[in-house]
C-alpha positions as CSV (number, residue, x, y, z in Angstrom):
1,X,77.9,-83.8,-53.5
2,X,77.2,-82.5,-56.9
3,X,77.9,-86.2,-58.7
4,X,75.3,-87.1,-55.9
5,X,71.4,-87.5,-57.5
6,X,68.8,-84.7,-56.5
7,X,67.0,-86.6,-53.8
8,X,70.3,-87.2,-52.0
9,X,71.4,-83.7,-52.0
10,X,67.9,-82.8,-50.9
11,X,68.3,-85.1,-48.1
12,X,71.6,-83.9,-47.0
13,X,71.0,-80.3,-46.9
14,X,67.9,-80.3,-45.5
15,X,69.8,-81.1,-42.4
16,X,72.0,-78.5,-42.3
17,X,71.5,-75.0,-40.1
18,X,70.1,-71.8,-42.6
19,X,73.1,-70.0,-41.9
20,X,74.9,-73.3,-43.4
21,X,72.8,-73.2,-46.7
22,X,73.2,-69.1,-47.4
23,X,76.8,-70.2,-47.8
24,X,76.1,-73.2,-50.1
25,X,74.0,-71.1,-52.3
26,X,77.6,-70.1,-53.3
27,X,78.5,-73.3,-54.5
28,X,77.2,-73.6,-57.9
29,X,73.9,-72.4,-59.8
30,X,72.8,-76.0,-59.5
31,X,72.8,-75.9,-55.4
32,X,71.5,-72.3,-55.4
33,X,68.6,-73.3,-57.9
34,X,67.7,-76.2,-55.3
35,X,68.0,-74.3,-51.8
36,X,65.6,-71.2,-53.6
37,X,63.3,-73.8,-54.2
38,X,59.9,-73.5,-52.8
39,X,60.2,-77.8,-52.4
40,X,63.2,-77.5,-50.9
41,X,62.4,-74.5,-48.5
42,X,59.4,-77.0,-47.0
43,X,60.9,-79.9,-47.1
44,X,63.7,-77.9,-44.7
45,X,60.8,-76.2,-43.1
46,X,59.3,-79.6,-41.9
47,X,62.4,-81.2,-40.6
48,X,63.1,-78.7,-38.5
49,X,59.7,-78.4,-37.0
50,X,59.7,-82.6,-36.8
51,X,63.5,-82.1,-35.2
52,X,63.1,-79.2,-32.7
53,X,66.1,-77.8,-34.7
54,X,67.0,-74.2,-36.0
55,X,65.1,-72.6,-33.5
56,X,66.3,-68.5,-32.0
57,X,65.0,-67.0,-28.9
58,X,64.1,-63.3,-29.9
59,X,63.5,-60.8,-27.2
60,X,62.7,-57.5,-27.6
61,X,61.8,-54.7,-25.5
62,X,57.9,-54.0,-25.5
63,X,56.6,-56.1,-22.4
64,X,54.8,-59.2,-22.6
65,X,51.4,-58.3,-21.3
66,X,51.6,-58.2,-17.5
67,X,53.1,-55.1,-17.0
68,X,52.7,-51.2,-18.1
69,X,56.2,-49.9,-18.5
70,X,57.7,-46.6,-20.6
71,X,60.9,-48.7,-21.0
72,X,61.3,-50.1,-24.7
73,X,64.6,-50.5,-25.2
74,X,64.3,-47.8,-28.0
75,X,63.2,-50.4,-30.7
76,X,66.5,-53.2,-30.0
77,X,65.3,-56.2,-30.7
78,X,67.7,-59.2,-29.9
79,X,68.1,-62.9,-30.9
80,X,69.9,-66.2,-29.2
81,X,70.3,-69.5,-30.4
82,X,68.3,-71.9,-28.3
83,X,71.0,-74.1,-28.2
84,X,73.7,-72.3,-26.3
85,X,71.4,-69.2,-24.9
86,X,74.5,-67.5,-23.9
87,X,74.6,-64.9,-26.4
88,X,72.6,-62.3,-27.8
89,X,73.0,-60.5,-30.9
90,X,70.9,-57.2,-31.8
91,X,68.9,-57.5,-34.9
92,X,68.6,-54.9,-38.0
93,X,65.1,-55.1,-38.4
94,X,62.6,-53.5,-40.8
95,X,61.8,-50.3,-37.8
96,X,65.0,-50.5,-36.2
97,X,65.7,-46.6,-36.7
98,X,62.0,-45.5,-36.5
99,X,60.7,-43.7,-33.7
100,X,58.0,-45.0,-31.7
101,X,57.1,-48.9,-29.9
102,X,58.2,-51.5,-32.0
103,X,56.3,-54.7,-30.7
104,X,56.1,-58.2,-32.2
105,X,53.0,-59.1,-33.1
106,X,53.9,-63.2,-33.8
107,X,55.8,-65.1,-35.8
108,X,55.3,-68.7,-37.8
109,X,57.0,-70.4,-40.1
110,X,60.7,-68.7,-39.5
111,X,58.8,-65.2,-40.4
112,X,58.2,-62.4,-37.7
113,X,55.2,-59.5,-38.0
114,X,56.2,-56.8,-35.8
115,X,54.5,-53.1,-36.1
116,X,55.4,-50.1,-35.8
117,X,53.5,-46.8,-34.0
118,X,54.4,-44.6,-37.4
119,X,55.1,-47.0,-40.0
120,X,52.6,-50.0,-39.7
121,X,53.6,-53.3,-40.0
122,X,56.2,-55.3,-41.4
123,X,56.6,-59.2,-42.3
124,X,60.7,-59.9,-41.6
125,X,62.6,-62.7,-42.5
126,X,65.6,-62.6,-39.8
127,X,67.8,-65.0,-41.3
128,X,67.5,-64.6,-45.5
129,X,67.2,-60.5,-44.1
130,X,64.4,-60.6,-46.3
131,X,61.6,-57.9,-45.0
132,X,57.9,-56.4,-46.4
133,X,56.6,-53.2,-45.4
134,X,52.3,-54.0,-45.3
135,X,50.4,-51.6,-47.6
136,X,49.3,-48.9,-45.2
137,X,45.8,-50.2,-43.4
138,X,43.1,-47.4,-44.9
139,X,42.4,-44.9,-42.0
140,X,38.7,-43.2,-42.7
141,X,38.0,-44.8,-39.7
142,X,36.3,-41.2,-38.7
143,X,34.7,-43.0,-35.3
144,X,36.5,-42.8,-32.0
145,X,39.0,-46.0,-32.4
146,X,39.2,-47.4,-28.8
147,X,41.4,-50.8,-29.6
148,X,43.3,-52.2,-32.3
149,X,44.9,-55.5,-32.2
150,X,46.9,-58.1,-34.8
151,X,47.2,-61.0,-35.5
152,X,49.5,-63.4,-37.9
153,X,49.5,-66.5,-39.3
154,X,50.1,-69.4,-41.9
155,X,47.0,-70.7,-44.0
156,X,48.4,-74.1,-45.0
157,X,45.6,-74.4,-47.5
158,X,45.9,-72.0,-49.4
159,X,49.8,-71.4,-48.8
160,X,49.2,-67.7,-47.5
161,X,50.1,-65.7,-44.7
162,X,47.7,-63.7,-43.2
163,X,47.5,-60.7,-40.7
164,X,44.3,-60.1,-38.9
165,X,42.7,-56.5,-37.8
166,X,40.3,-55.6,-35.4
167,X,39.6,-52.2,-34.7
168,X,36.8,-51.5,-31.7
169,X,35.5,-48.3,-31.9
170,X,32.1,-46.5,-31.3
171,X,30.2,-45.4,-34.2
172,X,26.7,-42.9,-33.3
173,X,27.3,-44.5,-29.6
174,X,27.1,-47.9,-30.8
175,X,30.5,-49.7,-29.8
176,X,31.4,-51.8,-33.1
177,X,34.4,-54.1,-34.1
178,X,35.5,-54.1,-37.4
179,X,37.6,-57.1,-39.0
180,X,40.1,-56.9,-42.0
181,X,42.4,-59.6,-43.3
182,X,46.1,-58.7,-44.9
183,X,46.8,-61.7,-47.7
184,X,50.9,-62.3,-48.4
185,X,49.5,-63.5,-51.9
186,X,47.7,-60.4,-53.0
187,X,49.9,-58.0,-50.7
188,X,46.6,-56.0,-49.8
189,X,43.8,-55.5,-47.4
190,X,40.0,-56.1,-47.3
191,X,37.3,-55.9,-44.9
192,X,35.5,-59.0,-44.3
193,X,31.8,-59.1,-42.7
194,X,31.9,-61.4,-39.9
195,X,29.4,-61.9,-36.6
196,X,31.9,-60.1,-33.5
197,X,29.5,-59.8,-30.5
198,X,32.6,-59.5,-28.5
199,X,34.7,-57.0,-26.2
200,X,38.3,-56.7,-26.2
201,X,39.5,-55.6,-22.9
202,X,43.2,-55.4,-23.4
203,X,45.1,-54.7,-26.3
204,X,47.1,-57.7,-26.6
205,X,47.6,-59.0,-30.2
206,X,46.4,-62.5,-30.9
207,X,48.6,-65.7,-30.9
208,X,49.1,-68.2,-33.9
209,X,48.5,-72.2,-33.6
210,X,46.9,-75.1,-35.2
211,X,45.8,-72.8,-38.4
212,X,43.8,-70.3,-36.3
213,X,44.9,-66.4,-34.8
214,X,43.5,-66.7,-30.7
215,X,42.4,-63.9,-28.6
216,X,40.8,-63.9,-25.0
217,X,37.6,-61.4,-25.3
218,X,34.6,-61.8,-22.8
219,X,30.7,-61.4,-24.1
220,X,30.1,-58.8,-21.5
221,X,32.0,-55.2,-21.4
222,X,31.5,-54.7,-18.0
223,X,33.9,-57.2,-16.9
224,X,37.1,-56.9,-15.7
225,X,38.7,-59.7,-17.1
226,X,38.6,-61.9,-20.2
227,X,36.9,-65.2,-20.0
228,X,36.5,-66.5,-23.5
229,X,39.3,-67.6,-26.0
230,X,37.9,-66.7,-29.4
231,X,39.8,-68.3,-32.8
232,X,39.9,-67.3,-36.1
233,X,40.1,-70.0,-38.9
234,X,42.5,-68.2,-41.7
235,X,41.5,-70.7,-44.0
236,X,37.7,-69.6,-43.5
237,X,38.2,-66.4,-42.0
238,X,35.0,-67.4,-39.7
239,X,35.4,-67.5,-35.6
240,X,34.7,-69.4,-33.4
241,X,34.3,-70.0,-29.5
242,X,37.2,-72.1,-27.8
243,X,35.9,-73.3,-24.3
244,X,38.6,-72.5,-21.4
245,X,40.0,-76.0,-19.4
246,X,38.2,-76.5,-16.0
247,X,39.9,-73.6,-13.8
248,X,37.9,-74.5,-10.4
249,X,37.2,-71.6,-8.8
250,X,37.0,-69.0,-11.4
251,X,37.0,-65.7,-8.6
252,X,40.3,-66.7,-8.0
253,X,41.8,-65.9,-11.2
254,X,43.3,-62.3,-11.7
255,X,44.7,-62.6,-15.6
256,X,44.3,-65.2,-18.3
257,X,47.7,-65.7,-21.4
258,X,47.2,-67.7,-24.6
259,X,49.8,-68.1,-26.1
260,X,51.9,-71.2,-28.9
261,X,54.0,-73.6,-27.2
262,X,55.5,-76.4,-29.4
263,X,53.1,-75.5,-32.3
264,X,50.2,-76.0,-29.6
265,X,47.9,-73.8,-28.6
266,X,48.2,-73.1,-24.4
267,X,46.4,-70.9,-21.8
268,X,47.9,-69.5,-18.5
269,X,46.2,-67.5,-15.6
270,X,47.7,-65.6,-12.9
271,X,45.3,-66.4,-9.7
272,X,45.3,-65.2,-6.1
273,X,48.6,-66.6,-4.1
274,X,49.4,-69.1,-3.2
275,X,47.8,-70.9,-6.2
276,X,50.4,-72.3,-8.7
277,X,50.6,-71.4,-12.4
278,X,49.0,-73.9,-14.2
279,X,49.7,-74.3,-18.3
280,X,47.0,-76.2,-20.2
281,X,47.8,-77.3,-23.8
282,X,45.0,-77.9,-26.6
283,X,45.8,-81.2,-27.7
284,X,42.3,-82.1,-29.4
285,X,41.2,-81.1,-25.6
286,X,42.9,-79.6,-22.7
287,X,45.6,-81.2,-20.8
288,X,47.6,-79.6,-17.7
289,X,51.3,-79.6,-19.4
290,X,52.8,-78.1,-16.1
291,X,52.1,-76.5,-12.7
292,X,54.4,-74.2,-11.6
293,X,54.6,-72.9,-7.9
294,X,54.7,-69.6,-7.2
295,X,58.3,-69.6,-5.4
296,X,59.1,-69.7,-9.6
297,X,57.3,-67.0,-10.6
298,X,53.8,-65.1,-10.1
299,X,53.7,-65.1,-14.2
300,X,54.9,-68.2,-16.0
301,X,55.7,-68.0,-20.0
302,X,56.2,-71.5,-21.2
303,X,58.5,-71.4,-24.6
304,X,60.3,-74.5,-25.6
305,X,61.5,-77.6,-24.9
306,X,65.0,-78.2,-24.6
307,X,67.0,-80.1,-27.8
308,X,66.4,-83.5,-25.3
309,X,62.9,-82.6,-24.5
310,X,63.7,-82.7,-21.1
311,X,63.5,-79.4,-19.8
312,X,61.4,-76.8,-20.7
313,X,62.7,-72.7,-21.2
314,X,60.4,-70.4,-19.4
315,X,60.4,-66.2,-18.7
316,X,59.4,-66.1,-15.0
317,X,58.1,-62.8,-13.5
318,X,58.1,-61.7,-10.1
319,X,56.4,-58.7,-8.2
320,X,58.5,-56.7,-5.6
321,X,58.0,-53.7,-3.8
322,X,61.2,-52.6,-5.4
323,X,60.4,-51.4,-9.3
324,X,63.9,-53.3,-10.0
325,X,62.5,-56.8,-8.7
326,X,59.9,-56.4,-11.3
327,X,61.2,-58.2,-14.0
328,X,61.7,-61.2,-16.9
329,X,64.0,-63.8,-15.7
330,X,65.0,-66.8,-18.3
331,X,65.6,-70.7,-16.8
332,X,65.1,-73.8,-17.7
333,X,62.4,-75.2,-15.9
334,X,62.8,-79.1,-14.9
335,X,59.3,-80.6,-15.2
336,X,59.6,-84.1,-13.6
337,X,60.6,-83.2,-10.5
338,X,58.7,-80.0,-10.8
339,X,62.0,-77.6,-10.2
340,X,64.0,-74.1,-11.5
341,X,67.1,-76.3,-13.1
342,X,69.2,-73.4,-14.7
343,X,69.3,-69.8,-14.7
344,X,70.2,-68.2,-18.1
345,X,72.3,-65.2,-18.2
346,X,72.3,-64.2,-22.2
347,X,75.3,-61.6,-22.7
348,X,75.8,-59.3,-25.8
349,X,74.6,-56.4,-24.4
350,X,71.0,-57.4,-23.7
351,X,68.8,-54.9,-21.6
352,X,67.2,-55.7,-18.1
353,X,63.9,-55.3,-17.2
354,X,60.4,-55.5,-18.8
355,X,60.3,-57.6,-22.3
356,X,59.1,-59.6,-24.4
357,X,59.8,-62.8,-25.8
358,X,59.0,-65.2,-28.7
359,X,60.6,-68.2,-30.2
360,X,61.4,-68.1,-34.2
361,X,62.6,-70.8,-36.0
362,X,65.4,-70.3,-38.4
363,X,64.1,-70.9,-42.2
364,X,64.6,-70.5,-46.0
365,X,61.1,-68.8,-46.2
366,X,60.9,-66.4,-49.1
367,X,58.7,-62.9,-49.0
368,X,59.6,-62.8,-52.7
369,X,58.4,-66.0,-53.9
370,X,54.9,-64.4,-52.3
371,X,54.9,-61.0,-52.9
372,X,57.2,-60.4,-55.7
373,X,58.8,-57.6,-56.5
374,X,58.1,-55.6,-53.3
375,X,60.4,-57.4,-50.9
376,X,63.5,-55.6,-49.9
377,X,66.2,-57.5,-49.2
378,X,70.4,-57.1,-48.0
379,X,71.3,-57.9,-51.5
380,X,68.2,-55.6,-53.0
381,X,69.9,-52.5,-51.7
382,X,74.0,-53.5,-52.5
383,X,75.8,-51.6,-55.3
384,X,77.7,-53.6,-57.7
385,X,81.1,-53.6,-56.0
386,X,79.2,-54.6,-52.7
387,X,78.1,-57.6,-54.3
388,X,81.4,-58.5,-55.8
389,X,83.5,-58.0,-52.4
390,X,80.3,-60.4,-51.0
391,X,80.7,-62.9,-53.2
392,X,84.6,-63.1,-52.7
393,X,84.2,-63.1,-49.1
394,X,81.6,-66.0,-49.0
395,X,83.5,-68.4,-51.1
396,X,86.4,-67.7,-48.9
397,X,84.1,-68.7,-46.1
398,X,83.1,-71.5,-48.0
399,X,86.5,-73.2,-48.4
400,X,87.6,-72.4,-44.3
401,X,84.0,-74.9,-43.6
C-alpha cells in the first residue's frame, strides 16, 4: 500500500475496523500521519455511519429510566460487538475506581459522556482510550437544587461537542431553571439566558439526534407525567417545542422515552395493558417504526438494526411479582412478521438485572485535536520502557495480520 497514491490508501483504510487502524498506525510515519488526520478520521466517521459498521453495544449498570434500583454494578461498565453479541468485555473507564453512580449520559460520534456523583463528568473515547475530565461545573448555586440533568451532543457547524445543564431549583420560592452549555473547543462552561417555562419531572438526561439534545418536560408542575418533547439546537443553543405523534387516547399512557435510534430521533410510551408498545421515529414527521405486543415486553428499547437491516436489537423489560423477573432482557426483534427472533445471552461476566444500555460506534475521534493538551490518554501515562515493550509487541501483532 505505501507505493499506492493518498486517495487509494484513504479509501482502503477507511474500511477497515478501529482496532485494525491502531495497529497500522505502526506501519510507517506516513500511515500514522494519515489515520491522525482530522480528514481521515471523518471520512472513516461517515462510512461507518452510511455502512452500519463499527458499531459496540455498551451496557452498564445505572438503569435505564423505568425502574428505581440500589443495584449499580459498582461502576462496571461493559461493551459487545454488535456483530457477534456473545461477549462482553468490562471497560477501564475514566470513573471506573470512583465511588458513587456512574451513569451514561449519551454518546455521538464514537465518544461517550458519562458522570460521576463525586467527580463530574467525563468525555471518553473507548477505543483510542482517549478520555477528558470536564472543568468542574461552578457550584454557588446557594438555592435549594431540586433537578439536574445532561445532555451531549455534536454541533456539525461549528465542529464542537457540547454538554448541556439544567439545574431546577427554587430561588426566594420562585422555582427557576437555569441553563449552561460545556464547549469541547474552549473546554469551559457558561451560562446562557434562554426562555425555560418548563418542569422537569424526572431526572432523566436528554438524548442526542438530528443536531439537537431532547428532553420530555410538561408546561404544568402539577402533572404527573411529561407530555412535551422539548429540543435544544446546539448550533443556536435556542429550544424549541417538538409536538408528540398522535397517541389516541392520551389517559392511557403511564410513561413517555425519547430516545436515538439509527441517528433518528424516537419516542416510546408505556400505556395501560393490553396496549402494545408503539415506537414513532422523526423522520421530517412521525412515523410508527414498530408495534410491539406486550407478550415482548411492558417496556420496549429499540437500539439497532441488525448488519442486514432485517432485524432490529431491543432491551425488553418485564414486571413480575418476583423482584428477579424484573429485569433487561436482550433479542433481536423480527419486525415483518412482528416476532421475538433470538434471545441474546452476552457472556464475560456481565451482571443481571437493572441496566442500561446505549449503542457507540467504534471511531478515530480525537479529544486532543479539540482540547489539547488536557486529554489523558493510555500512552499519556506510559513510562519510557512501556512504550518501547508496546511498540515491539504491536509490530509483532502487525506481521501475525
Amino acid at each position: 500500500m505505501a507505493g499506492l497514491p493518498t486517495d487509494i490508501n484513504i479509501d482502503i483504510l477507511s474500511r477497515l475496523s478501529v482496532k485494525c487502524l491502531l495497529r497500522f498506525k505502526w506501519v510507517s510515519k506516513s500511515f500514522c500521519s494519515l489515520i491522525d488526520s482530522q480528514e481521515f478520521i471523518k471520512i472513516h466517521l461517515k462510512r461507518s455511519i452510511e455502512t452500519n459498521s463499527n458499531l459496540s453495544l455498551i451496557l452498564s449498570g445505572t438503569p435505564a429510566p423505568i425502574l428505581d434500583s440500589s443495584r449499580y454494578w459498582n461502576g462496571k461498565i461493559f461493551s459487545a460487538s454488535l456483530d457477534s453479541l456473545n461477549l462482553g468485555v468490562e471497560l477501564d473507564h475514566p470513573f471506573k475506581n470512583c465511588k458513587g453512580r456512574t451513569p451514561i449520559i449519551d454518546s455521538c460520534n464514537g465518544l461517550i459522556a458519562l458522570k460521576n456523583d463525586e467527580n463530574g463528568i467525563a468525555f471518553w473515547n473507548l477505543s483510542t482510550k482517549e478520555h477528558l475530565i470536564l472543568p468542574k461545573f461552578w457550584g454557588d448555586l446557594k438555592d435549594k437544587v431540586y433537578m439536574v440533568v445532561d445532555g451531549f451532543g455534536y454541533d456539525a457547524v461549528n465542529d464542537d461537542y457540547k454538554v448541556v445543564r439544567l439545574v431546577h431549583f427554587v430561588r426566594e420560592n420562585v422555582e427557576y431553571t437555569e441553563v449552561s452549555v460545556y464547549s469541547l473547543r474552549t473546554n469551559s462552561w457558561r451560562r446562557i439566558r434562554v426562555d425555560f417555562p418548563y418542569s422537569i419531572l424526572h431526572g432523566w438526561d436528554g438524548k442526542f439526534a438530528d443536531g439537537h439534545v431532547h428532553w420530555l418536560v410538561t408546561k404544568n408542575p402539577e402533572d404527573y407525567i411529561e407530555n412535551l418533547i422539548i429540543a435544544f439546537n446546539l448550533k443556536s443553543e435556542e429550544f424549541h417545542e417538538v409536538p408528540l405523534p398522535h397517541l389516541g387516547n392520551k389517559n392511557d399512557v403511564l410513561v413517555m422515552f425519547v430516545g436515538n435510534f439509527s441517528g433518528c430521533l424516537y419516542f416510546s410510551c408505556l400505556c395501560n395493558y393490553p396496549q402494545p408498545v408503539d415506537i414513532w421515529v422523526l423522520k421530517g414527521c412521525w412515523t410508527k417504526a414498530f408495534s410491539f405486543h406486550r407478550s415482548v415486553g411492558d417496556y420496549v428499547k429499540a437500539l439497532a438494526y441488525s448488519k442486514s437491516e432485517d432485524k432490529v436489537l431491543v432491551d425488553k423489560f418485564k414486571y413480575g411479582e418476583d423482584e428477579d423477573i424484573n429485569r433487561w432482557e436482550l433479542c433481536w426483534y423480527d419486525p415483518q412478521n412482528q416476532r421475538a427472533a433470538d434471545q441474546v445471552t452476552i457472556h464475560g461476566g456481565v451482571p443481571q438485572g437493572c441496566r442500561d444500555t446505549i449503542v457507540c460506534m467504534d471511531s478515530l475521534v480525537s479529544l486532543a485535536a479539540y482540547a489539547g493538551s488536557g486529554v489523558a490518554g493510555r500512552e499519556g501515562r506510559m513510562s519510557y520502557k512501556r512504550k518501547r515493550r508496546g511498540r515491539q509487541r504491536r509490530k509483532n501483532e502487525l506481521e501475525e495480520v
